[in-house]
N, C-alpha and C positions, 0 to 999 in steps of 0.2 A: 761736309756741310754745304747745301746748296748755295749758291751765290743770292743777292739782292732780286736779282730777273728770275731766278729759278723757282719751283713751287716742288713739293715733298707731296706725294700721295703712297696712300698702302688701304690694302683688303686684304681678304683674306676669303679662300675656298677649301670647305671641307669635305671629303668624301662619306656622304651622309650611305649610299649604298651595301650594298653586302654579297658574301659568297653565295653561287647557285648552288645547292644540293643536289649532285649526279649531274650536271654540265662541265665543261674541258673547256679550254682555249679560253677565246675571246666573248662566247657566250658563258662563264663561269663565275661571274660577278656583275654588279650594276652600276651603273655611271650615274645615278644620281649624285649629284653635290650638293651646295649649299655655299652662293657667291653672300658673303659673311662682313659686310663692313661695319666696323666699330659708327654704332649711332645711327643707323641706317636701316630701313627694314631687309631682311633675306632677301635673294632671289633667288628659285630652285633652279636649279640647271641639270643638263646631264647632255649627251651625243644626242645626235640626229636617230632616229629609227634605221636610218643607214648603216648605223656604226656602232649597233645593236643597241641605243638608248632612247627615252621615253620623248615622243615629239611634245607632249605636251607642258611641257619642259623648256626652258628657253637653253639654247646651246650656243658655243661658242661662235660660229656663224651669227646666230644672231644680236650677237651681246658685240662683233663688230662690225656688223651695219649700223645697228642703232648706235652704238659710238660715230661713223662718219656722217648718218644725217641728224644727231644732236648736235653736234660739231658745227656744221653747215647752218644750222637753224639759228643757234645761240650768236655766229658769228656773223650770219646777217643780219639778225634782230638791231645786233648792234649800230652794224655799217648804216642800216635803214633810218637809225632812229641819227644819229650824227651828219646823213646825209637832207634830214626834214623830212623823211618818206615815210606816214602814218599806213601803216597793216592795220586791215581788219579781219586778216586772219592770214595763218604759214602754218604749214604742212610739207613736212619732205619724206618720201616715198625713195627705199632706196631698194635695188636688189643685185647680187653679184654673183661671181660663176665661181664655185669650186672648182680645180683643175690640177690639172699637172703640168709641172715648169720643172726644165732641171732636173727631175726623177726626184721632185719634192712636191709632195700638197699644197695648195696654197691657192689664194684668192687672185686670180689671173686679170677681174674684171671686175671694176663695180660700176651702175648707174643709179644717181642721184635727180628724183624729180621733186622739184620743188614750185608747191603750187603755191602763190602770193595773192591775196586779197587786196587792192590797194583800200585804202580809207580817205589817203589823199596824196599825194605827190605822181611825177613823170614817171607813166610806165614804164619808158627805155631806156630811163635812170634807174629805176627798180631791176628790172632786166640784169643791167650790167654788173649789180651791186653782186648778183652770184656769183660772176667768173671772180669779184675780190675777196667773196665769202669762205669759197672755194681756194683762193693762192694764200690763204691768211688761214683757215681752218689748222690747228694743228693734227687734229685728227690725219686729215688728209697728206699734210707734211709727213707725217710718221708712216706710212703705208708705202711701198713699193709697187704696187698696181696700179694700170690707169684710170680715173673716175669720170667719168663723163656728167656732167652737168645739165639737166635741162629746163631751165625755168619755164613757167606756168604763172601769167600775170593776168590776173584776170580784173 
């Protein structure tokens, strides 16, 4: 049972794919799925075309980027609006490096641009609200790679 501070999440993904007819190995089925949460609309998924699955498809790569700059976004919105710094508009732009670490897969690198509209308040109070956006994001807490940061305050 979580604690008072803790919160419970669940989804659910289905392998909506199927067997290839006369293919072997790892081309012998399809990585379509189906990211499935209760009340929520689907989201199709499947591997990268690298990893013999459909790009136009959203794949795990990118289901967590878009986790680290929703994360970044929602948790400046906050900082911004508690600090008195009116946005007329936020955008975060992120992209990261697949690699190998260890003799394991895995995301070695990400960067995070985020572009800020002021509407009203200190730009270099804006500025700085990323690098707290970014030590407060838990997205960011949960990842083991380093994220680089680079605000855009225009």
């Amino acid at each position: 049972m979580p604690s008072s501070r803790e919160s419970q999440f669940e989804t659910r993904v289905r392998w909506t794919g199927s067997y290839v007819e006369g293919q072997t190995g790892g081309r012998s089925y399809t990585r379509d799925v189906l990211v499935d949460p209760d009340g929520k609309p689907p989201i199709p998924g499947s591997a990268g075309a690298r990893f013999f699955g459909d790009d136009t498809r959203y794949n795990p790569e990118d289901l967590m980027l878009a986790s680290l700059a929703e994360c970044h976004l929602l948790t400046y919105l906050a900082l911004a609006t508690k600090a008195g710094i009116r946005l007329a508009a936020l955008s975060v732009a992120v992209s990261g490096t697949l690699g190998s670490l260890d003799g394991k897969t895995r995301f070695t690198r990400a960067t995070l641009t985020a572009r800020t509209q002021l509407a009203a308040g200190d730009p270099e109070r804006a500025r700085a609200l990323h690098t707290d956006a970014h030590e407060q994001c838990f997205m960011s807490n949960s990842v083991s790679f380093p994220i680089d940061v680079v605000p855009v305050i225009e």
